[in-house]
C-alpha positions in Angstrom: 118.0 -23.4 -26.2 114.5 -23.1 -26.7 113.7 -19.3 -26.1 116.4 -18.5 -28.7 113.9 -20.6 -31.4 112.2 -18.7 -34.3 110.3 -20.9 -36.1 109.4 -19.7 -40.0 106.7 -20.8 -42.0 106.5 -20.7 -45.9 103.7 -19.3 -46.6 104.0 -19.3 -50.6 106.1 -18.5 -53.1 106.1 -16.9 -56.7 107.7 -15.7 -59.7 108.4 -12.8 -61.2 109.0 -14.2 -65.2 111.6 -12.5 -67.5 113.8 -10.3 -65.0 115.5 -7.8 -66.9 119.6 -9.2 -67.1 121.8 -6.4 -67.5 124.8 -5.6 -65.4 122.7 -2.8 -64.0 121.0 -2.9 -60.9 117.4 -3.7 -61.2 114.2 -2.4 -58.9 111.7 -4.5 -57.9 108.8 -3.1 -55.7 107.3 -5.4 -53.3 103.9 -4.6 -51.6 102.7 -6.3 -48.3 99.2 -5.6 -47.5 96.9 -7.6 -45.1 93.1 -7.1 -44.7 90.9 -7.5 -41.8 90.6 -10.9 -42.0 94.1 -11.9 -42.2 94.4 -12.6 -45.6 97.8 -11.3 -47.4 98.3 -9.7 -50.7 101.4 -9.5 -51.8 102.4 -7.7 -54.9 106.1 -8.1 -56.9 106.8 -5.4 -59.9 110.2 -5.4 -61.6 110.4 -1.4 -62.1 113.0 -2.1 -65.0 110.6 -4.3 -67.2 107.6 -3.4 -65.6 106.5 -7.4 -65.3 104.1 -7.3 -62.0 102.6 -10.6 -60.0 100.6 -11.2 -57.1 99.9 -13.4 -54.6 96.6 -13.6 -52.0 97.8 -15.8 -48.7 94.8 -16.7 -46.7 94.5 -18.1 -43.2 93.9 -21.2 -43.5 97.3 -22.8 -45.3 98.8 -25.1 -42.9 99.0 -22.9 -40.3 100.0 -23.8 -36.6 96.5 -24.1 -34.3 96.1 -21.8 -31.1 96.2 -25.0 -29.4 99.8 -26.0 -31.2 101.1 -22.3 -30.6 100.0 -22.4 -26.8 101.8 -25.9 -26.5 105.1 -24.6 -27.5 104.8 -21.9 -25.3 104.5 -24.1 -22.6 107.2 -26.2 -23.8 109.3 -22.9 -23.9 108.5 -22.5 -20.5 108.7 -25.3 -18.7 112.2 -25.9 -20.6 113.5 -22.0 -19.6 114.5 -23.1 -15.9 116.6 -25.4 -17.4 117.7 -23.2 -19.5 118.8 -20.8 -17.4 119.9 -23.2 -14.7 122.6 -24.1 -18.1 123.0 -21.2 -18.8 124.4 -20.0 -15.0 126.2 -23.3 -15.0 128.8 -22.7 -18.0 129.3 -19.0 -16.6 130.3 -20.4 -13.2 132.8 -22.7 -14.9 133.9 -19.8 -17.4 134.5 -17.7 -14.3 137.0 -20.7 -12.6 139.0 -20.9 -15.7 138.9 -17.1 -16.6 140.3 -17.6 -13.1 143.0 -20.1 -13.7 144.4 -18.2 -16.6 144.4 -14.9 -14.9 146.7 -16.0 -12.3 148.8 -18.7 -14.8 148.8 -14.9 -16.6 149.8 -13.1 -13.8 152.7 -16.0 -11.9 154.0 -15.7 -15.7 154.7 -11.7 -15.7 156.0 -11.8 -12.2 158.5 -14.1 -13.1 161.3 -13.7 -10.0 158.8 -11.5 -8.1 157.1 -14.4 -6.2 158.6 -17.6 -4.2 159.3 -20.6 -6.0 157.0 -22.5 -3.8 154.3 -20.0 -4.2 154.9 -20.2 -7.4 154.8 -24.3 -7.5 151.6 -23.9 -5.4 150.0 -21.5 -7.8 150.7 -23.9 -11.0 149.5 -26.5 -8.2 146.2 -24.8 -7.8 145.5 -23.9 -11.7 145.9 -27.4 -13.3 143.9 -29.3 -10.4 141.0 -27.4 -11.0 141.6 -26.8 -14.9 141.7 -31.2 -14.6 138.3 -31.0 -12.6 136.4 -28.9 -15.3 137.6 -31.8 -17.9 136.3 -34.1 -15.9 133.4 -32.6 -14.8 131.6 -30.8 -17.9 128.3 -31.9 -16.8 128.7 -31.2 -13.3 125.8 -29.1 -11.8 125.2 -25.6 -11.3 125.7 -26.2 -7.5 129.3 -28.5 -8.0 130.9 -25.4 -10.2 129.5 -22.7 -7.5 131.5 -24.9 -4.9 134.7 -25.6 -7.3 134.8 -21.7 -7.3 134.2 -20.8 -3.8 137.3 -23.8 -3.2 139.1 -22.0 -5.8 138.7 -18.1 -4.7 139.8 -19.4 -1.1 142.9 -21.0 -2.6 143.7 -17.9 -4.7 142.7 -15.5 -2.3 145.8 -17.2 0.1 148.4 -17.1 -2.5 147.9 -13.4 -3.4 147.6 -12.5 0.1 151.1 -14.0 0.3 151.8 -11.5 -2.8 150.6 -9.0 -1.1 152.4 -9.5 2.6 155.8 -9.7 0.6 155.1 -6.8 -1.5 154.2 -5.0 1.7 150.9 -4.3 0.9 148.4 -4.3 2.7 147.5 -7.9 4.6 144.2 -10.0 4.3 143.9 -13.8 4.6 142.7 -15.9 2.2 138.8 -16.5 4.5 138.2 -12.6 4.6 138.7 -12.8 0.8 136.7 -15.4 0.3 134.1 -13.1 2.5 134.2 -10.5 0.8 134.4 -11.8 -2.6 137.7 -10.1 -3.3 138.6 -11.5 -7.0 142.0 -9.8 -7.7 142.9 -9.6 -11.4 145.6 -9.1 -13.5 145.7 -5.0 -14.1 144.4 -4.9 -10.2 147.7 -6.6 -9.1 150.0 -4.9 -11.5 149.0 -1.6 -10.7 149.6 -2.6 -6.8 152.8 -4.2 -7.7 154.3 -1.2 -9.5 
């Protein structure tokens, strides 16, 4: 993504000759300084031999332009709604399988606890839309938005059923879907027990 880019320069490198080799640690001191005109002094001392050398960077070295830095800027942002468009796009589709597995999770710990056909339904449910991420993984923002609303209605129905057999209390699957009632695992075993 392009507002996660750093972009590094070499500036210049050096040497410091004849570092002390020992199987002690060694010191060396290195000193930044930059005057008023931008140029950068940069000092290297090896504390253990005392060898010392310095560097002067100046301004002018290959250097990106104002006009180069303000075209990546604009790059940056004229690239950041579709960044973020992305960006809500892959959460939308983590979110519909985080909500597959959470109910494959929970059908799997109630084990004789809910109908065979709810059950059946409920598998149903989690591998047709598991299938429609595969074949979708460039769908749109908009696409997966819609997959999930589809999916929270289908959900919400099955654990209302849950919920009427378990005596609890009773919701359909719309005013779920209304409400944006997501039941999840720990919610539904602590109703359960």
């Amino acid at each position: 993504m392009m507002q996660n880019i750093l972009l590094l320069f070499l500036l210049e490198f050096f040497y410091l000759d004849a570092l002390f080799l020992c199987l002690f640690w060694f010191l060396i001191e290195v000193t930044f300084d930059i005057d008023a005109n931008g140029i950068l002094n940069v000092t290297a001392e090896d504390k253990t031999t005392g060898k010392k050398n310095k560097i002067t960077i100046t301004n002018d070295k290959g250097r990106l332009s104002k006009e180069e830095i303000d075209k990546m800027i604009r790059e940056t942002e004229k690239y950041k709604a579709e960044d973020d468009e992305n960006k809500a796009r892959i959460e939308t589709k983590n979110q519909i399988e985080n909500m597959c597995y959470s109910m494959k999770n929970t059908i799997k710990e109630m084990g004789d606890k809910i109908s065979s056909e709810d059950k059946k339904k409920a598998e149903e449910i989690i591998e047709k839309n598991l299938r429609w991420i595969d074949n979708n993984q460039n769908g749109s923002k908009e696409e997966y938005e819609k997959k999930k609303e589809e999916m929270e209605k289908e959900i919400g129905r099955i654990y209302s059923k849950i919920y009427q057999g378990r005596g609890s209390n009773e919701f359909t699957g719309e005013e779920i879907q209304k409400k944006k009632i997501i039941i999840k695992d720990q919610q539904l075993k602590k109703l359960i027990k």
